[in-house]
BAPAVO-951121 format. One record per atom (N, C-alpha, C): x, y, z; residue in one letter. Coordinates in steps of 0.2 Angstrom, whole numbers, plus 2048, in hexadecimal, padded with zeros to 3 digits. Each point is the difference from the previous one (the first is absolute). Layout:
// BAPAVO-951121
SITE    xx    yy    zz   residu
SITE     X     Y     Z        A
...
***
This chain:
// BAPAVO-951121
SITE    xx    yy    zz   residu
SITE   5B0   C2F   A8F        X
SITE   7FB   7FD   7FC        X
SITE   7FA   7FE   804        X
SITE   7FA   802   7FE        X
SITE   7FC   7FF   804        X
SITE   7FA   7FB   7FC        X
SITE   7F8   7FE   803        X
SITE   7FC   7F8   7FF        X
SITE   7FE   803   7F9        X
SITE   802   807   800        X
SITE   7FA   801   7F8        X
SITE   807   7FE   7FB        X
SITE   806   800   800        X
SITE   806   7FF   7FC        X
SITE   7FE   7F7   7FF        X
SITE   801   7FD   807        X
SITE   800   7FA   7FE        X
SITE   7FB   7FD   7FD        X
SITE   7F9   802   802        X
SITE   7FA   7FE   7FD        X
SITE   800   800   7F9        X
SITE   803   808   7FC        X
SITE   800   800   7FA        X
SITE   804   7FB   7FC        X
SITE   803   7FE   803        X
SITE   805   7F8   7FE        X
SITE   7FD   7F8   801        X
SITE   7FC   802   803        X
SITE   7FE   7F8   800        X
SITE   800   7FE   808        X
SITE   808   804   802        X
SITE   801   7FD   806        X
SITE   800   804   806        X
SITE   7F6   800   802        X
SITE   800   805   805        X
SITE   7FD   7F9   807        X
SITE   7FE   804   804        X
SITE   7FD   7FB   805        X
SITE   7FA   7FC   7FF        X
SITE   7FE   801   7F9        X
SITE   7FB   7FD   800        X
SITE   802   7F8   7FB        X
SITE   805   802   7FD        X
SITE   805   7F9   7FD        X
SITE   803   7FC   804        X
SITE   802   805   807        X
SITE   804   7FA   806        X
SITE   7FA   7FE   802        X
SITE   7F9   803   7FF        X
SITE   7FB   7FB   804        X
SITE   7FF   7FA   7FE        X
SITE   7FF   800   7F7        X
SITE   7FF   7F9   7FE        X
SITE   805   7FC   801        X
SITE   807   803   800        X
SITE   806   7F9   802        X
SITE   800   7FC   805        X
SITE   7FD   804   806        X
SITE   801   7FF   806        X
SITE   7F9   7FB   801        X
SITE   7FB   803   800        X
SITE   7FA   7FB   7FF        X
SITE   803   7F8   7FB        X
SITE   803   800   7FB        X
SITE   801   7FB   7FB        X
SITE   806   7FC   806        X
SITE   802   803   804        X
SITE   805   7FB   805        X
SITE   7FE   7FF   804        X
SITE   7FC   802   802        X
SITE   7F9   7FD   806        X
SITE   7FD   7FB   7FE        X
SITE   7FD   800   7FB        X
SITE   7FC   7FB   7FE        X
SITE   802   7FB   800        X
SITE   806   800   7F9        X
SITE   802   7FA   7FD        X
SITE   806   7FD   808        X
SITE   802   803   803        X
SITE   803   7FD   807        X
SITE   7FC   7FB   805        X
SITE   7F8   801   7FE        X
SITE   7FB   7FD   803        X
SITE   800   7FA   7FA        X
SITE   800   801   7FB        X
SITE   7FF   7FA   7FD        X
SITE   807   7FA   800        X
SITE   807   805   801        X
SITE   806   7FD   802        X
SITE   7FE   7FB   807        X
SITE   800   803   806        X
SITE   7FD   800   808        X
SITE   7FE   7F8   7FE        X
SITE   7FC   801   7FC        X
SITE   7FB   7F9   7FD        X
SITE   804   7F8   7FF        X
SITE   802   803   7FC        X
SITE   804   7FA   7FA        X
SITE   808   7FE   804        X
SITE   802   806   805        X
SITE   806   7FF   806        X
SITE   7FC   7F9   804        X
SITE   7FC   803   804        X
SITE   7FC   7FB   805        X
SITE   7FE   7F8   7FE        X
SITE   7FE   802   7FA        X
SITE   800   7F8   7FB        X
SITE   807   7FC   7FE        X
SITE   807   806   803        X
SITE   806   7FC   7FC        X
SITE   800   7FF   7F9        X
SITE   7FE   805   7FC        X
SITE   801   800   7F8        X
SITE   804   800   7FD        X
SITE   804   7FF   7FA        X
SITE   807   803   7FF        X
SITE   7FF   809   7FE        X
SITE   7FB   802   7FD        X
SITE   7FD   806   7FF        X
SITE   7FD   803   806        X
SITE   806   803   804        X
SITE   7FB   803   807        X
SITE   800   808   800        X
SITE   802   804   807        X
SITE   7FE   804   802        X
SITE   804   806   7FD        X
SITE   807   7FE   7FE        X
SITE   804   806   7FC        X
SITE   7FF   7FD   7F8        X
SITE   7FD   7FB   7FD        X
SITE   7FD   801   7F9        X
SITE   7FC   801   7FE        X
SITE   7F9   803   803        X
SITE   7FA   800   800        X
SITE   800   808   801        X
SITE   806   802   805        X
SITE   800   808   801        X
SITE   801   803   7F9        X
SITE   809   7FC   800        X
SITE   801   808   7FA        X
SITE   7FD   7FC   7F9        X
SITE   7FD   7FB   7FD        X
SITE   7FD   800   7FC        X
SITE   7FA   804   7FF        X
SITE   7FC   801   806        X
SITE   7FA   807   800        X
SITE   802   807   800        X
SITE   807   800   803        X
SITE   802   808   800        X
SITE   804   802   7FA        X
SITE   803   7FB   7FA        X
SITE   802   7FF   7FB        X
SITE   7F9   803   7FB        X
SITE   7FC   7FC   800        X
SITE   7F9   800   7FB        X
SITE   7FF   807   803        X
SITE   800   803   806        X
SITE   7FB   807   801        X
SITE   806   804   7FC        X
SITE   806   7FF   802        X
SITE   807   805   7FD        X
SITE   7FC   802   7F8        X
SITE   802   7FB   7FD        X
SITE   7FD   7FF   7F9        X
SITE   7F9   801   7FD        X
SITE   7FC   801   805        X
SITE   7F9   802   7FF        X
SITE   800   808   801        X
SITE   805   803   803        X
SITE   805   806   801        X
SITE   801   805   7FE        X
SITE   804   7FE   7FE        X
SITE   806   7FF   7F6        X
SITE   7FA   800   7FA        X
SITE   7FB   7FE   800        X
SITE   7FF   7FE   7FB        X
SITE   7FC   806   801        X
SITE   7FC   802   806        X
SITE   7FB   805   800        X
SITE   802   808   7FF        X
SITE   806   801   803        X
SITE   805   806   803        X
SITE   805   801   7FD        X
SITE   804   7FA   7FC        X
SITE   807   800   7FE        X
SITE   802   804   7FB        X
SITE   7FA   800   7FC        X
SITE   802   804   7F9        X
SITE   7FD   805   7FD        X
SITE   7FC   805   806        X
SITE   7FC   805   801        X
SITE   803   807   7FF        X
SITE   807   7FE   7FC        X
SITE   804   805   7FE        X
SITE   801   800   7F9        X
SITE   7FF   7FB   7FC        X
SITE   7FE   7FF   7FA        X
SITE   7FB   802   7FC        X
SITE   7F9   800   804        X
SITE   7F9   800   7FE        X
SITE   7FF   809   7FB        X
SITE   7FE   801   7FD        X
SITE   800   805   7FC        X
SITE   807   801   7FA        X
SITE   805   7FB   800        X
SITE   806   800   7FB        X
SITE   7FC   7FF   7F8        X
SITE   804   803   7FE        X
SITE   7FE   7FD   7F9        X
SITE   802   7F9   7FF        X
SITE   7FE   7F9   7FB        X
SITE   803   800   7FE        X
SITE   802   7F9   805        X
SITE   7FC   800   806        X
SITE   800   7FC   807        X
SITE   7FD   7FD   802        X
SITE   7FD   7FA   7FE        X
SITE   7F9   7FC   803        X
SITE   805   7FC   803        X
SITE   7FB   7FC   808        X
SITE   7FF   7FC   805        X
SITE   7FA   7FC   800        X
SITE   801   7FB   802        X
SITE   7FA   7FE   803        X
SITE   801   7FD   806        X
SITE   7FC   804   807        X
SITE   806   7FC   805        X
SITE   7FD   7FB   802        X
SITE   7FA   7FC   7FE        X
SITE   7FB   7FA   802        X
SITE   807   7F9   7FD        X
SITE   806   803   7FB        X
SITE   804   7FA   800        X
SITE   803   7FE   806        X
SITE   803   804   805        X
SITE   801   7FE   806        X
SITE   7FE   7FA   802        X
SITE   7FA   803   803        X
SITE   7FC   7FC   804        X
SITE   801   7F8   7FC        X
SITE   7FE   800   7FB        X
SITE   800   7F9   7FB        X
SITE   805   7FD   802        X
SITE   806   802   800        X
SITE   805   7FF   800        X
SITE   802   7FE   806        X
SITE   7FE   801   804        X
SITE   801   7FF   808        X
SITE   7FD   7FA   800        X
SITE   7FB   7FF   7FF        X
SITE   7FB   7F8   7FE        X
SITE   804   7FA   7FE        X
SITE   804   805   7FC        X
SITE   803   7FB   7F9        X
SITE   808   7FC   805        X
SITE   800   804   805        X
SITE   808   800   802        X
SITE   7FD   7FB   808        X
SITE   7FB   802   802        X
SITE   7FE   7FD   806        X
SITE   7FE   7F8   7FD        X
SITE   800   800   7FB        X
SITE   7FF   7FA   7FF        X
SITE   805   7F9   7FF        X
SITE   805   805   7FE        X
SITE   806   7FB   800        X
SITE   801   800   807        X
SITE   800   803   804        X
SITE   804   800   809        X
SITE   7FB   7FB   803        X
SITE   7F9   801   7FE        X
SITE   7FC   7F9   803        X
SITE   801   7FA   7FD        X
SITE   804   7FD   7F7        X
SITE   802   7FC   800        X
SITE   804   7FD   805        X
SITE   805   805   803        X
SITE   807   7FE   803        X
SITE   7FC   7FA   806        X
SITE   7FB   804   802        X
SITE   800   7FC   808        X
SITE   7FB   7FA   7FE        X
SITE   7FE   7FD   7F9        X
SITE   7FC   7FA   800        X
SITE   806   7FB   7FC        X
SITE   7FF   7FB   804        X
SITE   804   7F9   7FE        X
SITE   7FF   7FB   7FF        X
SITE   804   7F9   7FD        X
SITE   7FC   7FB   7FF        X
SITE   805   7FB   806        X
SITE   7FE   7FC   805        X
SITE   803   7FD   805        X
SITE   7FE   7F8   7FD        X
SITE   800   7FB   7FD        X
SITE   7FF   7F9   801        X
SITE   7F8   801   7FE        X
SITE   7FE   803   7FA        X
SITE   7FA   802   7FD        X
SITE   7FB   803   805        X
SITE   802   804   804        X
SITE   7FB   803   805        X
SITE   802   806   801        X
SITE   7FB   806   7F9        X
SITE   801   804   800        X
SITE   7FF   808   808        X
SITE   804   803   800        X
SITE   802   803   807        X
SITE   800   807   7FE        X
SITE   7FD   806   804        X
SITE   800   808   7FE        X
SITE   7FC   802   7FE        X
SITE   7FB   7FE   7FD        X
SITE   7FB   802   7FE        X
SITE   7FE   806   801        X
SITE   7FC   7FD   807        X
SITE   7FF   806   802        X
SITE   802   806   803        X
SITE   806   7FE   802        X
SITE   805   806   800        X
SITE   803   805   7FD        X
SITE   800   7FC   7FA        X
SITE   7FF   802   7F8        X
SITE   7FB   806   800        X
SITE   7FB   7FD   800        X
SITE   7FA   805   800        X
SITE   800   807   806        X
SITE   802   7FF   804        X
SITE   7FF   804   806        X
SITE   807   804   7FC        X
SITE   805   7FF   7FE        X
SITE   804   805   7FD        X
SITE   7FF   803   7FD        X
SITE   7FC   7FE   7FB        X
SITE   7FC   804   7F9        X
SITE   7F9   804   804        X
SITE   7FD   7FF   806        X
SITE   7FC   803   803        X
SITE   804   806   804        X
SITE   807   800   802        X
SITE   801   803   805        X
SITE   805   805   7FA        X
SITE   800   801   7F9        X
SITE   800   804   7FA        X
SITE   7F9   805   7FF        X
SITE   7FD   7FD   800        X
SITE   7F7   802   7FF        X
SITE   801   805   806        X
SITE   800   7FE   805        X
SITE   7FF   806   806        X
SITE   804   807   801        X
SITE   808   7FE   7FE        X
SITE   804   804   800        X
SITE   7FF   805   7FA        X
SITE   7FD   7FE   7FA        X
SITE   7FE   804   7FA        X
SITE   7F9   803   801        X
SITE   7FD   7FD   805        X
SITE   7F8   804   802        X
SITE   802   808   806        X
SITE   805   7FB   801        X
SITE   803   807   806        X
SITE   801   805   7FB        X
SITE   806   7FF   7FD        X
SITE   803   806   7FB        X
SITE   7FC   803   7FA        X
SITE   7F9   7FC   7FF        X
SITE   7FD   802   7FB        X
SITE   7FB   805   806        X
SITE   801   7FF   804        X
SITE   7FC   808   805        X
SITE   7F7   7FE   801        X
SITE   800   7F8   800        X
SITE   7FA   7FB   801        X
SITE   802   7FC   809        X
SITE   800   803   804        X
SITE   802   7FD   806        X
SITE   7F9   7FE   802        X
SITE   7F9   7FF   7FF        X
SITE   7FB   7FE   804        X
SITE   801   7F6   7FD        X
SITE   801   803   7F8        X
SITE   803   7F9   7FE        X
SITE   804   7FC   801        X
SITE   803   803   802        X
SITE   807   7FB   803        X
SITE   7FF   7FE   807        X
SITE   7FC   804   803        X
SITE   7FE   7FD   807        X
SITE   7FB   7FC   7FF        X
SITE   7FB   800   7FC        X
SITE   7FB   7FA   800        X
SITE   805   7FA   7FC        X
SITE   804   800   7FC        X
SITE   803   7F8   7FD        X
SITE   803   800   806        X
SITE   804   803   806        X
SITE   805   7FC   804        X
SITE   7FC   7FC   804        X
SITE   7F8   804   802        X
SITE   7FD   7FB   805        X
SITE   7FD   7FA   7F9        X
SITE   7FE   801   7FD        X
SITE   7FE   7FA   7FF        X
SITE   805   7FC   7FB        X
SITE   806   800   801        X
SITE   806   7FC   802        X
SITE   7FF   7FC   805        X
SITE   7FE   802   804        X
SITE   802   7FE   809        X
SITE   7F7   7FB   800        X
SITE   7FD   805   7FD        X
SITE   7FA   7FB   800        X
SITE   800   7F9   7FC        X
SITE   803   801   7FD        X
SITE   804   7F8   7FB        X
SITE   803   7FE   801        X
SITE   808   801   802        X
SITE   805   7FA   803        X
SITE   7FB   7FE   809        X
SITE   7FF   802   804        X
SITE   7FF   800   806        X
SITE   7F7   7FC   7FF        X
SITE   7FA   804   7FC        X
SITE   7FC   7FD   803        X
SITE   7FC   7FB   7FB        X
SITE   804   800   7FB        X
SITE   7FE   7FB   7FA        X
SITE   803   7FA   801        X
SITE   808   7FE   804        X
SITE   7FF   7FC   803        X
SITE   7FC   7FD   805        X
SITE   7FE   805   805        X
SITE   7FD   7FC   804        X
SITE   7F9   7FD   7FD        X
SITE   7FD   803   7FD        X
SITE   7FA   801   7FA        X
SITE   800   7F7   7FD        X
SITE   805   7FE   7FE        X
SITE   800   7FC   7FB        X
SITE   800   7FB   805        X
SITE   803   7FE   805        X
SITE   800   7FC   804        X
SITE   7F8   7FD   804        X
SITE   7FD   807   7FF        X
SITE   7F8   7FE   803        X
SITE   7FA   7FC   7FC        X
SITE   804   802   7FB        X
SITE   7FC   801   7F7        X
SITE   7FF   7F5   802        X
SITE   7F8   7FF   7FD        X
SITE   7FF   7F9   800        X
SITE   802   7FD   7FC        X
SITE   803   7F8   800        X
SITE   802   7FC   7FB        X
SITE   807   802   7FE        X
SITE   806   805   806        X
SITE   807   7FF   800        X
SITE   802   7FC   804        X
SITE   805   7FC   7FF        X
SITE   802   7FB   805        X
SITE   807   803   802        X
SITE   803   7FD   802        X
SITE   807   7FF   804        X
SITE   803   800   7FB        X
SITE   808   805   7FE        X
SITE   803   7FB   7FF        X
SITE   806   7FB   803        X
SITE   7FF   7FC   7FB        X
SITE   804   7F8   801        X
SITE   805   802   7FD        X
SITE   804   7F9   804        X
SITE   80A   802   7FF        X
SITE   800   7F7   800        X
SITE   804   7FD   7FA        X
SITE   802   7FA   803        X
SITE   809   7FF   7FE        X
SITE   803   7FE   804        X
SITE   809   801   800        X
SITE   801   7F8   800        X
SITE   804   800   7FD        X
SITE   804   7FA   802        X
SITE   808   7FF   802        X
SITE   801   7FE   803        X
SITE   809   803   803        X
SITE   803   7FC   805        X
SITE   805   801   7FE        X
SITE   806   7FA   807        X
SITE   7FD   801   808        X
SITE   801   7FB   802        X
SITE   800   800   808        X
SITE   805   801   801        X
SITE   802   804   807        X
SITE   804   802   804        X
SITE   803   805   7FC        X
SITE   7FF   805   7FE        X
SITE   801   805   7FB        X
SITE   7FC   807   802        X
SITE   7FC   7FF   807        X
SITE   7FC   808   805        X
SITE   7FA   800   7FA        X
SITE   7FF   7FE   7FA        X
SITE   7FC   802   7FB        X
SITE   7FA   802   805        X
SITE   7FC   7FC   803        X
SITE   7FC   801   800        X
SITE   800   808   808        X
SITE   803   801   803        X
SITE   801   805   805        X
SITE   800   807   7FB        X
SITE   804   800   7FB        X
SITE   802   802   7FA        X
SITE   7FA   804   7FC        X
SITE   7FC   7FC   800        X
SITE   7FA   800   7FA        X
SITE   7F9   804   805        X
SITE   7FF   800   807        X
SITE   7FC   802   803        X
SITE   802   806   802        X
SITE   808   801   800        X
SITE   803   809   802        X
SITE   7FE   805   7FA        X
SITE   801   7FC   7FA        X
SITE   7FE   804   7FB        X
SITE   7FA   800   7FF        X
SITE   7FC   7FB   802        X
SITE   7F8   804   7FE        X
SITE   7FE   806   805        X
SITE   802   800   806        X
SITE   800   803   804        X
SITE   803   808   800        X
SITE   803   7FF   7FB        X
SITE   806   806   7FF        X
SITE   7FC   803   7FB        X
SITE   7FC   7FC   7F9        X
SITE   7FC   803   7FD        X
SITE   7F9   801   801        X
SITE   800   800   806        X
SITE   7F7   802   802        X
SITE   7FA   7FB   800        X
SITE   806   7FA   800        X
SITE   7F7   7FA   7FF        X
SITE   800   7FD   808        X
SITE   7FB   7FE   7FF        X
SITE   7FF   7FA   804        X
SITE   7FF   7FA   7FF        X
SITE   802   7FA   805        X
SITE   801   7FA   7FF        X
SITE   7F9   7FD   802        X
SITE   7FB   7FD   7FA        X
SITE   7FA   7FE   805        X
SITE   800   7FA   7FF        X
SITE   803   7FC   7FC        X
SITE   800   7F7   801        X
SITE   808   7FF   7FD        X
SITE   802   7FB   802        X
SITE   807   7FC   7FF        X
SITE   7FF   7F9   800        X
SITE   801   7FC   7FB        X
SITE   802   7F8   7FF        X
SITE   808   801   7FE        X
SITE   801   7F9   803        X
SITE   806   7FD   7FD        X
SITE   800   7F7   800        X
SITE   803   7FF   7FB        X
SITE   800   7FB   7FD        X
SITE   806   7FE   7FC        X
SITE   803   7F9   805        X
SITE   807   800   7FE        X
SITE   7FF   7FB   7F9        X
SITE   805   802   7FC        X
SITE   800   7FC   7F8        X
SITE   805   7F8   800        X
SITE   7FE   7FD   800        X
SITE   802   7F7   7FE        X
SITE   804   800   7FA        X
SITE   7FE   803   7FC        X
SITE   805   7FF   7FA        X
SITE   7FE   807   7FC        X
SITE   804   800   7FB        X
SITE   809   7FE   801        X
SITE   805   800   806        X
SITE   800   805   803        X
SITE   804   801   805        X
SITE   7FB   7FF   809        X
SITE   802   7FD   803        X
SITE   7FD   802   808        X
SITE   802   805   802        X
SITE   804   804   7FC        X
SITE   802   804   808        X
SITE   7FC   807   7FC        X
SITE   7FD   800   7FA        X
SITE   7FC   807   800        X
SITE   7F9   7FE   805        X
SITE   7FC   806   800        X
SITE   7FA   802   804        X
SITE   7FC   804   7FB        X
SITE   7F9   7FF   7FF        X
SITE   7FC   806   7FF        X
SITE   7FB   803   803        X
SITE   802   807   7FF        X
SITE   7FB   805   806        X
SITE   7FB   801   7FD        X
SITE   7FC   802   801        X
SITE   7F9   803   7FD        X
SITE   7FF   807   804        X
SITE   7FF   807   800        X
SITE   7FE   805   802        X
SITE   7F9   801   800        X
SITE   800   803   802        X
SITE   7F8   804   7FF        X
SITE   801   809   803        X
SITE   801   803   7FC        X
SITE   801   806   803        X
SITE   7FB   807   7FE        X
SITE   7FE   804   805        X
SITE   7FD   804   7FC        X
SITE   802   808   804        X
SITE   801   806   7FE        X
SITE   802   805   802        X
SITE   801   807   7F9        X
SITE   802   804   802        X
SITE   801   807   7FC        X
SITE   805   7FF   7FA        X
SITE   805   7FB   7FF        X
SITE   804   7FE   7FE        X
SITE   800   7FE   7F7        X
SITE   806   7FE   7FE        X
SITE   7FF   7FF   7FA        X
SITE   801   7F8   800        X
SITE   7FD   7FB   7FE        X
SITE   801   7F9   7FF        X
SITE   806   7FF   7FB        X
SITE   7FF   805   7FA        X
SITE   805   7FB   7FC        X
SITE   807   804   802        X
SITE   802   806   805        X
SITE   804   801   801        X
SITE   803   7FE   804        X
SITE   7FC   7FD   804        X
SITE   802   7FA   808        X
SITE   801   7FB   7FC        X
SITE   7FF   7FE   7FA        X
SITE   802   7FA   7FD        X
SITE   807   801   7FD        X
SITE   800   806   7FE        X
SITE   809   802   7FA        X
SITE   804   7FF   80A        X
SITE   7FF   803   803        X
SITE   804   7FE   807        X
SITE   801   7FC   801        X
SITE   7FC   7FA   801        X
SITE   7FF   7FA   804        X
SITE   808   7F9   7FC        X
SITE   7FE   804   7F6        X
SITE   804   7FB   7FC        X
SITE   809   802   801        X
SITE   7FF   805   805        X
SITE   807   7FF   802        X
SITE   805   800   805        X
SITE   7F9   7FE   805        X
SITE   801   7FB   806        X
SITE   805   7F9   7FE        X
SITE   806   802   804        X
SITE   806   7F9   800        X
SITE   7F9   7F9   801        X
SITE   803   7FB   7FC        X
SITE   7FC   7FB   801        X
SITE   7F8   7FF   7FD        X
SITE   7FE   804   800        X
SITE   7FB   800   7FC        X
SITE   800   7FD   7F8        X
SITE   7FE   7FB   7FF        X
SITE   800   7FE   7FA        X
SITE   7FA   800   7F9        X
SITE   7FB   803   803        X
SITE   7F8   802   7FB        X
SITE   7FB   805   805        X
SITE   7FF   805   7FD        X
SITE   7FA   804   803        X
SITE   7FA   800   7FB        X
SITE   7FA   7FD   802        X
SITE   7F8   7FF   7FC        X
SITE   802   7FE   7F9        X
SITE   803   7FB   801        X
SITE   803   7FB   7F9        X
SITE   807   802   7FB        X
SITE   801   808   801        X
SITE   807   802   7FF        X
SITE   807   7FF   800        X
SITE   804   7FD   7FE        X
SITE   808   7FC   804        X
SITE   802   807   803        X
SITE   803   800   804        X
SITE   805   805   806        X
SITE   806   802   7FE        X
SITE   803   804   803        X
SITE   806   7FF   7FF        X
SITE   804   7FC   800        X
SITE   7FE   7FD   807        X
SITE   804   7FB   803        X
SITE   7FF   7FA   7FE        X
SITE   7FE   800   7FA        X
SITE   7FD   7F9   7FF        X
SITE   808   7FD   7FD        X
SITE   7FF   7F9   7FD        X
SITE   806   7FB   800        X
SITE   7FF   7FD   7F8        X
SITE   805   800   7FB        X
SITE   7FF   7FA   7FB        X
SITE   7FE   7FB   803        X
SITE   7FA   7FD   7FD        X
SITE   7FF   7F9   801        X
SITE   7FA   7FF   804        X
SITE   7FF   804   805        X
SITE   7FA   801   806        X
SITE   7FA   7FF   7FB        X
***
């Protein structure tokens, strides 16, 4: 069998260019959302784009044995649709509700973005799918920084309240740490009533990070009993 047999199939080297291109790309957008610790990282981002180019494929090639039957219509743009329609439920999976702080958003987003690349691959449009992956990368990466310079943003604030002798606060500075903030002010302020033995902290944190996601974290820190006026996990009847 030789590249003119396969080509007349769909499946010559110029189809494993697009596959292979679609798991380059979308591996660079996995690489991405790995680094961040996503739940959606490096092997869901791959074969979700090398799925969409598969099927951008299929839809283009697959049924190119049919075309002149009687009696035989296609329309292979339902694919694609279809691919959309299905990428969308897989992006639901990864968004959740934690103690009203919705979570995956944008991870959400980047699945349904790393669909779009993998179907630009197969659709035999690679300049486009090279231009959406950088300015991916020009979004998550430089739109953070961007927002942070932007006048009239401030910090954000965190305030906890939680037992003593419970590491909370050792606790509370690893995970902002962990999610990419930093600490620029700290009060604490021990509570008289009802109980002496809570504390409240005040944060001031600013960094690449998600605030309300460092917030769904923080409410399930042992001990912690309210994050920015929220009750905790750990909170107590009667507190």
């Amino acid at each position: 069998m030789n590249d003119a047999f396969f080509s007349s199939l769909g499946q010559g080297w110029p189809q494993f260019a697009d596959l292979a291109l679609a798991f380059v790309l979308t591996s660079l957008i996995g690489l991405e959302r790995r680094a961040k610790r996503k739940s959606a990282g490096l092997r869901t981002h791959t074969l979700v784009g090398l799925g969409a180019a598969l099927f951008m494929l299929v839809s283009k090639y697959g049924f190119a044995d049919l075309m002149g039957m009687e009696d035989v219509s296609f329309d292979p743009s339902r694919i694609a649709a279809q691919v959309v329609s299905g990428v969308g439920f897989l992006g639901a999976g990864v968004i959740f509700l934690r103690r009203d702080v919705v979570r995956g958003l944008t991870t959400a987003a980047i699945v349904w973005l790393s669909a779009a690349v993998g179907m630009a691959c197969g659709a035999g449009l690679p300049l486009l799918a090279v231009a959406v992956v950088a300015m991916h990368f020009l979004t998550v990466w430089g739109f953070t920084k961007l927002s942070d310079l932007l006048p009239g943003v401030e910090p954000g604030r965190l305030r906890l309240t939680y037992e003593e002798g419970r590491g909370v606060l050792a606790t509370t500075l690893t995970l902002c740490t962990e999610r990419g903030f930093v600490v620029t002010e700290t009060n604490v302020e021990q509570v008289e009533e009802p109980r002496p033995d809570l504390t409240k902290l005040t944060l001031s944190v600013s960094g690449p990070g998600s605030v309300p996601e460092l917030v769904g974290e923080l409410m399930t820190v042992p001990g912690v009993l309210a994050v920015n006026g929220r009750s905790a996990a750990g909170a107590h009847e009667g507190d």
